[in-house]
Every structure is written in structure tokens, then in C-alpha cells.
N, C-alpha and C positions, 0 to 999 in steps of 0.2 A: 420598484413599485410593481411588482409579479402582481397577474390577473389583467392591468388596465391593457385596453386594445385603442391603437393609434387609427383614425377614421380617417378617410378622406378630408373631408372639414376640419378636423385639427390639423393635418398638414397646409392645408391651404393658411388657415390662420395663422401658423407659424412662417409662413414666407410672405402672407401679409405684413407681420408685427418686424421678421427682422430684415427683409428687401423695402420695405415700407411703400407699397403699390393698395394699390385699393383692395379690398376682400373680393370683389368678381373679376380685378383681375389676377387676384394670386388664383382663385378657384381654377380659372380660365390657360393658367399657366400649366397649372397642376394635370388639367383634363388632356390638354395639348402632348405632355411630355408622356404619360400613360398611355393615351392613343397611339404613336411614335411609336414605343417598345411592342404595344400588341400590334401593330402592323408590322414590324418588322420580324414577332415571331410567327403570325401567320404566312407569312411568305417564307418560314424555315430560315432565318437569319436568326443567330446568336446573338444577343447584345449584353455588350459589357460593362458596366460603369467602373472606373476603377473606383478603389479603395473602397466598393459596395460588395459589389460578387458579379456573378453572371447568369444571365438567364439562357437555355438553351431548349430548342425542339426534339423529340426524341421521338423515332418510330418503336413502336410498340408489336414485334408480328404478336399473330390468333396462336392463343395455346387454350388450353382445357385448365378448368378451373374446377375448384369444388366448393360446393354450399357447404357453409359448417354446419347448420342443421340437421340438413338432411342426409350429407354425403353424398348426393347426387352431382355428377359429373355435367359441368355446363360450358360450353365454349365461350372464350371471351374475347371478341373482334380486335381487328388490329385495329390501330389507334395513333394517333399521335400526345406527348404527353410535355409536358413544356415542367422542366428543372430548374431549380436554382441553388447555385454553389457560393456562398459566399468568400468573398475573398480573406486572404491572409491579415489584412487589418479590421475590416468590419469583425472577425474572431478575437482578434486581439483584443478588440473593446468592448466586445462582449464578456470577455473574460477576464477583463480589469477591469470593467465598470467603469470605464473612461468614460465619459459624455463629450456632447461637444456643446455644449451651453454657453459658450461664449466664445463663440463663431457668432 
């Protein structure tokens, strides 16, 4: 089903319908486990789920950029830049079109 985009709210409804918890508190799960991964890449910690992929923090140094416009040469700050590499199985089922719909 190329184009649809999975929301917050449809995850939470989804660990509603199959953990069967009330809808604020799947929401409340959901908010919980996302705060968790971004604190942990704000303090430069890696985190990895298996069978998902992993998220990582990456220092960015300052180089010189250019506007495609105009061609003007502009510097772009360092930076920090947070990755994500999926793992060897979330690929796999991307690429069979495995679901897990009955989990």
C-alpha cells in the first residue's frame, strides 16, 4: 500500500487492539518508549532494537557548502546528525513483503 504514512496514533491503536490496554494507555506506552530512544540519542548513546535496525548520533565537522542557485559558497556548522541503519531482517521483509499481521 505505497504512499499511506503510519502516524503515531495508528501505532498506539495498534498496541491498543493487539496488547489490549486501553487507547491512553497504549498512547502513553508509545510516548514513554520514544522519549527513552531520544534521550538516549541526546546524550550520544546508540540504540538498537534488534530485528529493527539502529539509531546512531553522528558529529557532523563545518565545511563549505554551495547554494545551487546561486553558486555562492556558504559555510555549514558543525552539527550533530542522528542515522538510522536498518537491520538485516527488517531488509528482508521489506524485500519479501513479509508482514507480521499475525503476531
Amino acid at each position: 500500500m505505497p504512499g499511506r504514512t503510519i502516524t503515531r496514533a495508528d501505532i498506539a491503536n495498534a498496541i491498543h487492539e493487539k496488547v489490549r490496554v486501553p487507547r491512553v494507555e497504549a498512547a502513553q506506552l508509545l510516548d514513554q518508549t520514544i522519549s527513552e530512544i531520544v534521550s538516549a540519542l541526546e546524550r550520544g548513546e546508540s540504540v538498537r532494537l534488534s530485528s529493527f535496525g539502529a539509531f546512531e548520533v553522528r558529529d557532523k565537522s563545518q565545511r563549505v557548502g554551495r547554494n545551487p542557485k546561486t553558486g555562492q559558497e556558504v559555510p555549514i556548522e558543525e552539527r550533530r546528525v542522528v542515522t538510522f541503519r536498518a537491520s538485516d531482517v527488517l531488509k528482508q521483509h521489506v524485500n519479501n513483503g513479509s508482514g507480521s499481521d499475525d503476531d
